[in-house]
C-alpha positions in Angstrom: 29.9 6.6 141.0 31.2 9.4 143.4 29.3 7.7 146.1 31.3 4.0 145.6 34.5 6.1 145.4 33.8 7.7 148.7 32.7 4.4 150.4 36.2 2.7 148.8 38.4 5.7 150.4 36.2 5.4 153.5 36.7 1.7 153.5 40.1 2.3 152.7 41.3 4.5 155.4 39.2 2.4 157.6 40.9 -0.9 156.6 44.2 1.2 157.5 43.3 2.1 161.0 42.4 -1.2 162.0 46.0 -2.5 160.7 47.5 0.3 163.2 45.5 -0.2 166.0 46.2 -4.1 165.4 49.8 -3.3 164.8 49.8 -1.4 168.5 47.6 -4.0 170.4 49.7 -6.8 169.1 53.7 -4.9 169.9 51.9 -4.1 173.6 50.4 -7.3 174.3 53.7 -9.2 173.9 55.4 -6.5 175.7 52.7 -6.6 178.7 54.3 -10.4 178.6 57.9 -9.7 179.0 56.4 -7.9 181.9 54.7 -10.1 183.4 58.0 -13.0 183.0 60.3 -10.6 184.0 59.2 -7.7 186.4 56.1 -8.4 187.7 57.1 -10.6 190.2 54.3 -13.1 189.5 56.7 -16.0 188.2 59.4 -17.4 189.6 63.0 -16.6 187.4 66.3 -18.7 187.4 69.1 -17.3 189.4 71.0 -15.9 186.2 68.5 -14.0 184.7 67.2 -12.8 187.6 71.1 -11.5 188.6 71.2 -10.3 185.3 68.4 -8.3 186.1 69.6 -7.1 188.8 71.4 -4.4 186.9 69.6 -1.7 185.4 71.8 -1.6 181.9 71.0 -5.6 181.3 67.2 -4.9 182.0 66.7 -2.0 179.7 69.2 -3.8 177.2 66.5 -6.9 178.1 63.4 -4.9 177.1 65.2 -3.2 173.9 65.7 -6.3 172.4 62.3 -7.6 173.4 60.7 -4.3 172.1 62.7 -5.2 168.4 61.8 -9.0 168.3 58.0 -8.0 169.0 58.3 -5.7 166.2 59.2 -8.2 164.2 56.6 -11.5 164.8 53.9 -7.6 165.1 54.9 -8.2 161.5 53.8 -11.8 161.2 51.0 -11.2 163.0 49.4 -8.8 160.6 50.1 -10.9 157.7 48.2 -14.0 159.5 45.3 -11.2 159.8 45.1 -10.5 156.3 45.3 -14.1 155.2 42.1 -14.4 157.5 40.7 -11.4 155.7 40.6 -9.5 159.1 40.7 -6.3 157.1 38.3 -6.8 155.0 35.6 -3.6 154.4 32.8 -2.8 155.2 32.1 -5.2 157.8 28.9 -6.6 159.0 27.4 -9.0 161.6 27.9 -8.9 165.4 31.4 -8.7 167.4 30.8 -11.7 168.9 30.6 -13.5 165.6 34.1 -12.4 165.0 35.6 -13.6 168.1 36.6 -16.7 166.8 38.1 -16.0 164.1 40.0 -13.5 165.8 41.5 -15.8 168.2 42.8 -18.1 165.8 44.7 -15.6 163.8 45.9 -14.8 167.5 47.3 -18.3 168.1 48.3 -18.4 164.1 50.1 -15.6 164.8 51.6 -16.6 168.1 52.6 -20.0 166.4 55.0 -17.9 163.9 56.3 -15.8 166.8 57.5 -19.1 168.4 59.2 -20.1 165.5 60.8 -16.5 165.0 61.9 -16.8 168.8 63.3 -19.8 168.3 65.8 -18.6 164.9 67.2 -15.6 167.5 67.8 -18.0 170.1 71.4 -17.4 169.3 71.2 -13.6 168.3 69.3 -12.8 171.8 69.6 -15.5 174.5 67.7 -14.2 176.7 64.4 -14.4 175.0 62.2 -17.0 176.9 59.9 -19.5 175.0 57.9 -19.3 178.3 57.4 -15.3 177.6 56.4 -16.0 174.2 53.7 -18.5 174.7 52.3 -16.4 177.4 51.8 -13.2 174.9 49.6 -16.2 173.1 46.8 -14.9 176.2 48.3 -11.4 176.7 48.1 -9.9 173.0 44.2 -12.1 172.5 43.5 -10.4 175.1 44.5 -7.0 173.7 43.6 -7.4 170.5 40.1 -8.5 171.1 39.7 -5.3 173.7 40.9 -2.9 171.0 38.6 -4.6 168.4 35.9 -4.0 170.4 36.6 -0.5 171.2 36.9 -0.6 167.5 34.0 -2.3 166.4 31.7 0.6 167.4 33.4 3.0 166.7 33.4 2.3 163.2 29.3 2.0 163.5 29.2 5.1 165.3 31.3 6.7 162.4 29.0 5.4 159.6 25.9 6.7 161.3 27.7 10.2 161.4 28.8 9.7 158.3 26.5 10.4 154.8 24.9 7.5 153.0 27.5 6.6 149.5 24.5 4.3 148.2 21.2 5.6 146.9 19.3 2.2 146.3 16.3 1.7 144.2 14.3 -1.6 145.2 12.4 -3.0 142.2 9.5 -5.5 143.7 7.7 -4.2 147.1 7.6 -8.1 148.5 8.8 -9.9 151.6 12.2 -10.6 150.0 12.4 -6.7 149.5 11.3 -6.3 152.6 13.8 -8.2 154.4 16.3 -6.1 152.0 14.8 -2.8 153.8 15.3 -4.6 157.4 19.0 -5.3 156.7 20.3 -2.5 155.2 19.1 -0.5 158.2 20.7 -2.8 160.6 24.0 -2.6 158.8 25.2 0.8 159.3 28.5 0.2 157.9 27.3 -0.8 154.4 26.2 3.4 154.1 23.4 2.5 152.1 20.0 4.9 152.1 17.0 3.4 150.7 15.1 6.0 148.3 12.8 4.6 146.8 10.6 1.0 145.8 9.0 0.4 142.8 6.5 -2.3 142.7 5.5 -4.7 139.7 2.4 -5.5 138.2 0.3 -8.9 139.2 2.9 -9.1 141.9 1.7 -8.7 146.1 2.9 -5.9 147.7 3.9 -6.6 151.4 1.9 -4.2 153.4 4.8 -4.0 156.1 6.7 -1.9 154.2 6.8 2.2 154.6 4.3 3.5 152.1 6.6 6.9 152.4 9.5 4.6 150.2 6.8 3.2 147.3 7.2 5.7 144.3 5.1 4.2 141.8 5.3 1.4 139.6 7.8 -0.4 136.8 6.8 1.7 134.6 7.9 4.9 136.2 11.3 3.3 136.8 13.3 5.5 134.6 11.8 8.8 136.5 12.6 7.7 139.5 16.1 6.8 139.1 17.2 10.3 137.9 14.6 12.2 140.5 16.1 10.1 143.6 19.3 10.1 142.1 19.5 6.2 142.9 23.4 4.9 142.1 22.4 1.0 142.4 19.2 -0.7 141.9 18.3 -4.3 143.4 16.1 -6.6 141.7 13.8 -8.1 144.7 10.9 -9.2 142.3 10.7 -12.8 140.8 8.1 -12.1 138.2 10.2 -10.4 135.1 10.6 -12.7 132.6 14.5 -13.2 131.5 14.3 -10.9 128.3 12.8 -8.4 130.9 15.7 -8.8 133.4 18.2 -7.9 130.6 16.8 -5.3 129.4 16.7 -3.8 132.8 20.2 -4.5 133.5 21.2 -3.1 129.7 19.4 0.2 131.9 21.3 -0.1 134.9 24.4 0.2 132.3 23.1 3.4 130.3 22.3 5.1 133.2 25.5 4.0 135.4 23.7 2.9 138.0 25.3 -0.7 139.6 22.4 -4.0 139.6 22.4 -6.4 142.0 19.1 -8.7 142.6 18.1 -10.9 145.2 17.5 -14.7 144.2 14.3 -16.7 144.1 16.1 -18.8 146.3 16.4 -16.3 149.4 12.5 -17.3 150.2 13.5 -21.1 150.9 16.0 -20.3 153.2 17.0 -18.1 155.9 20.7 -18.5 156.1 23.5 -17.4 153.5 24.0 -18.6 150.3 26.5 -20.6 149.0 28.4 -20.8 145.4 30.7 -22.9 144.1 32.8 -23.3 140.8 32.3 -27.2 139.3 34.6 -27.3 137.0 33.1 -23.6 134.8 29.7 -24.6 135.8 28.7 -21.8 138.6 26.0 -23.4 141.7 24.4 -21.7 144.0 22.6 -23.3 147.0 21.9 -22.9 150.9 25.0 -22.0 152.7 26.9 -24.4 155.5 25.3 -23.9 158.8 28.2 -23.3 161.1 27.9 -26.7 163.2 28.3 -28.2 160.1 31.9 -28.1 159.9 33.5 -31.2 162.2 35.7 -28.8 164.2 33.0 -26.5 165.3 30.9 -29.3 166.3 33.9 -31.1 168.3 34.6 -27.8 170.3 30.7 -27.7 170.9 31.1 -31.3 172.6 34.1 -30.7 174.5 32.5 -27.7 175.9 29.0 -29.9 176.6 30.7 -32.7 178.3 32.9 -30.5 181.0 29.6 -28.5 180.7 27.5 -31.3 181.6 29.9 -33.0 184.2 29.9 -30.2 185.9 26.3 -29.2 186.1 25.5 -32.8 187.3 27.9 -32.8 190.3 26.3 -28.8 191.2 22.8 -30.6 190.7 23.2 -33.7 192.4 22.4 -31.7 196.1 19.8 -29.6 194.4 17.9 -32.8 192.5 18.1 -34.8 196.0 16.3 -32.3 198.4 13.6 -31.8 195.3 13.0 -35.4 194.8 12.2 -35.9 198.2 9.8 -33.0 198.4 8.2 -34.8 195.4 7.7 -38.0 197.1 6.3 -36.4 200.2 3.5 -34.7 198.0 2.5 -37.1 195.8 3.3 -40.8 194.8 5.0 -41.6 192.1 8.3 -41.7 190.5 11.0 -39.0 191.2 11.7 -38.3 187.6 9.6 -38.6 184.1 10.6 -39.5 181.0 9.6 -38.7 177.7 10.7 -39.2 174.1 11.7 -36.0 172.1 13.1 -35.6 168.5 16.8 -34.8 168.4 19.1 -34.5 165.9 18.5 -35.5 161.8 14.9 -36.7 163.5 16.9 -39.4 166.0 14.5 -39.6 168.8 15.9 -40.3 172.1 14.0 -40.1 176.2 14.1 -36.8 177.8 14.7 -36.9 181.8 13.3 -34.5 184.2 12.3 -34.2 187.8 8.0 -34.8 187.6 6.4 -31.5 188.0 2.7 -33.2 187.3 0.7 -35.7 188.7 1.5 -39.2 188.5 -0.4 -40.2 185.0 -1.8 -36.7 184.3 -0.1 -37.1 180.3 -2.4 -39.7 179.6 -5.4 -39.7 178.0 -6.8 -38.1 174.8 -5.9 -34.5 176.6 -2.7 -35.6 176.8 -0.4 -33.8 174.1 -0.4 -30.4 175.2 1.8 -27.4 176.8 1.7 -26.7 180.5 0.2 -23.1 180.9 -0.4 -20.6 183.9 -2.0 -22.6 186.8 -2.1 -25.8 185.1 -4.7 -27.7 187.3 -2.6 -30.8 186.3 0.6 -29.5 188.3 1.8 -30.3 192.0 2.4 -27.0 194.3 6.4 -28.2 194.1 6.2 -28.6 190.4 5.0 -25.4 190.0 8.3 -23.8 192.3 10.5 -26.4 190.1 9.0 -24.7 186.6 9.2 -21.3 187.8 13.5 -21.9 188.4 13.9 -24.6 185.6 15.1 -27.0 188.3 12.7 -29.4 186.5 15.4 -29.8 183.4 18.5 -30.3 185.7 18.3 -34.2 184.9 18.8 -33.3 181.5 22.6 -32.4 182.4 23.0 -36.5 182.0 21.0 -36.3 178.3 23.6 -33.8 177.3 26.4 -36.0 178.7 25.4 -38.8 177.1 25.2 -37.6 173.7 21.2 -36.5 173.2 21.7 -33.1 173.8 23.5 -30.1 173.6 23.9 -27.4 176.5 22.9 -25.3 173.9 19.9 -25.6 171.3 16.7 -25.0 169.7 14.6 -26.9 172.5 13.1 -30.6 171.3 9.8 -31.2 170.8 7.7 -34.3 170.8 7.2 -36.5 167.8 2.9 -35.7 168.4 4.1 -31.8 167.1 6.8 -32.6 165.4 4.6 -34.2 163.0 1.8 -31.5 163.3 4.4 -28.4 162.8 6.3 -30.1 159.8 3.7 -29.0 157.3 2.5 -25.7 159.1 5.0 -24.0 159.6 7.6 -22.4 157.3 11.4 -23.6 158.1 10.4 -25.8 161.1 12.5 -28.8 160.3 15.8 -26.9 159.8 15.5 -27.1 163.7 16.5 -30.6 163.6 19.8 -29.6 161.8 22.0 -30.1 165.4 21.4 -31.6 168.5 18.7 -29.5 170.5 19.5 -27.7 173.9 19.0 -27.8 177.4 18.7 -24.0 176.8 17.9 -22.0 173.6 18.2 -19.2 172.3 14.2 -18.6 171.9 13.8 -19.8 175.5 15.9 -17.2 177.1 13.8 -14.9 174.9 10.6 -16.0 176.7 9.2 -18.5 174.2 8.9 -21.4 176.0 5.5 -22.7 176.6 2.5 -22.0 175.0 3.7 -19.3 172.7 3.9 -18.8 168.8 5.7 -21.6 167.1 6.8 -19.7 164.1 8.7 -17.0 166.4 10.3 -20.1 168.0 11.6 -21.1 164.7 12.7 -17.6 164.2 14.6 -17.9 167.2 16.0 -21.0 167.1 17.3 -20.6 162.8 18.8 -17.6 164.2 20.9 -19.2 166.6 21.6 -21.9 164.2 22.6 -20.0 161.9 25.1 -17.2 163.6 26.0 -19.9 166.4 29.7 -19.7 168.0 30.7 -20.3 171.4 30.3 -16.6 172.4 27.0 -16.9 172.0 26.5 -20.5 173.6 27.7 -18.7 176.6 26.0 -15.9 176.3 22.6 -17.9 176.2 23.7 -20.0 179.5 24.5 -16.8 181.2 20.5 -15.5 180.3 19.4 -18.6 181.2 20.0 -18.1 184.9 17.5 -14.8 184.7 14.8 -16.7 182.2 11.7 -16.9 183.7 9.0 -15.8 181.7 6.3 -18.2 180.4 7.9 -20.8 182.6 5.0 -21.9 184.8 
């Protein structure tokens, strides 16, 4: 119990110095705007304001007033950021997960400083709209600089600072596992595995550190006051349901906190999801993020300028190689092949032909290009190496197929083969797939391991935003490996 109440005041005091620093970025980022209007020199001002100006008592008299209004919409700001649950303890995830969220409360925030602007109009006449809806960019910008600076700073803290959880794992499976893998990628939770327990008739997952199995079930009660373990989580699926209360009646007597991870984690690999039907509780697999309209909208916005643009950088780049093609072989410039897209939609692929003319037919057919395929031309071997092969694809993703971004899609021929074999492999087929992936960038194109593809690609799904959409194009232009 004095472990939770140290996390809470470290948590706490945390939670408070993120308000501050907030508080700071917010007041300076609209003041860096008054700047910029006003003294900079950067934007033109109106002859009365800028002889008002012109006199050094009316410009400090300028900035005071500024300086107070910012103090006050600073104010509105921070309550926008705890409606969002900005300061909300201990974190977890990445930064760039965050960003989003961060620059809505940023323009939620901006949107009440406009209003307030507008209600002083008459108190302070010289505050400009136009200075107001530039601190929209100026305090973003700050705000997401200082919550970077803070971001690891607070995990560079919580790996200084000593673990407030001493967790007991009862079942040595994959589920526990997993448990083990994320608790020691989330500094910030302060958690310190001591010890697993596994159960009888169930397997033990030999990936786990032998050093953290202390026995069995039935040594649970020794090991809880020996490793002076404050919470215990149930990762075993085997206890029967008198079993389970009597161990949580145990967790009570001996104060230690129970948590327990659900059957249902090993059917998915994303978060859960509950919700309150009338007093009837469900639980079920959680919203991927392109899910929700919005996010998917901005994805398409982003893929059409994308697109557009990549086809009219292309279009010199796709002429000179389709003529190289036709002097080395005959045949047509570009091949087409159908792929399986969204909710299993197929639709034709387009890309510049890299093979000989007619060398994917033929009961050798369905099969990955690998190192020195025999079946390549000497110029579709330079077009792999550079991915200038998939710069048709541009027009896919322009016309709706594709995403700039995605798990990569596959033919129908392995679609149907993978289905069945491998764990997870349709969720793939949840959004459109990608001229670029997050698996590709990774160097599993190819010939490689299916399953780590998946892995890959549920990731992405999974923790997708546009930071990391850009992120991935930005890797893209340095993927090479396994793309022969």
């Amino acid at each position: 119990m004095q472990g939770m109440r140290d996390r809470d005041l470290h948590d706490a005091v945390t939670s408070l110095v993120a308000l501050v620093a907030d508080a700071v970025a917010i007041w300076a980022g609209q003041l860096l705007a008054v700047w910029l209007r006003y003294s900079s020199g950067l934007l033109p001002l109106n002859g009365e304001i800028s002889l008002y100006l012109e006199i050094d008592e009316h410009r400090a008299s300028l900035y005071h007033d500024y300086a107070v209004a910012a103090a006050c919409a600073t104010l509105i700001y921070l309550a926008v950021f705890q409606v969002l649950k900005l300061y909300t303890r201990p974190q977890d995830g990445r930064f760039s997960g965050k960003i989003p969220r961060l620059v809505r409360a940023c323009l939620f925030g901006g949107g009440g400083a406009l209003i307030c602007s507008g209600l002083l109009k008459n108190t302070l006449p010289y505050i400009s709209n136009g200075a107001v809806l530039l601190s929209f960019a100026t305090v973003t910008a700050l705000v997401l600089v200082e919550r970077l600076v803070a971001f690891h700073v607070e995990i560079a803290v919580a790996r200084l600072a000593a673990p407030c959880h001493r967790t007991l794992i009862l079942g040595a499976n994959s589920d526990a596992r997993h448990f083990i893998r994320e608790m020691r990628r989330e500094p910030r939770m302060r958690t310190r595995i001591v010890a697993v327990l596994t159960v009888a008739g169930e397997k033990t997952d030999p990936r786990i550190d032998p050093a953290l199995i202390k026995g069995d079930r039935s040594q649970l009660e020794r090991v809880v006051v020996d490793s002076g373990a404050d919470m215990l989580v149930l990762a075993s699926h085997s206890l029967t349901h008198d079993e389970t209360v009597a161990l949580v009646v145990f967790c009570e007597q001996h104060l230690v906190r129970f948590s327990m991870i659900p059957d249902l984690f090993r059917m998915m690999t994303n978060k859960m999801e509950f919700q309150m039907i009338g007093r009837v509780p469900l639980v079920g697999i959680g919203r991927w993020p392109l899910d929700k309209v919005w996010n998917r909208f901005v994805k398409r916005i982003v893929d059409v300028v994308g697109s557009i643009v990549g086809l009219l950088l292309s279009l010199p780049i796709i002429a000179v190689a389709a003529v190289v093609i036709k002097l080395e072989s005959k045949g047509s410039v570009f091949y087409r092949q159908e792929r399986f897209g969204r909710l299993g939609h197929s639709f034709f692929i387009y890309k510049l032909r890299t093979m000989r003319e007619g060398s994917d037919k033929g009961e050798q057919a369905p099969g990955w290009t690998v190192e020195d395929d025999p079946r390549r031309t000497k110029s579709g071997a330079f077009l792999r190496k550079w991915n200038i092969d998939e710069l048709p694809q541009f027009w896919n993703v322009l016309k709706g197929d594709m995403s700039l971004v995605g798990p990569r899609p596959e033919r129908p021929y392995f679609v149907e083969q993978f289905s069945n074999g491998v764990e997870h492999y349709m969720w793939r087929h949840v959004s459109k797939p990608g001229l670029t992936g997050w698996a590709q960038v990774n160097g599993l194109r190819g010939d490689t391991s299916i399953s780590d593809r998946v892995k890959y690609d549920l990731y992405y799904l999974e923790n997708w935003s546009l930071a990391f959409d850009f992120k991935i194009l930005a890797m893209t232009l340095f993927a090479y490996r396994n793309a022969g």
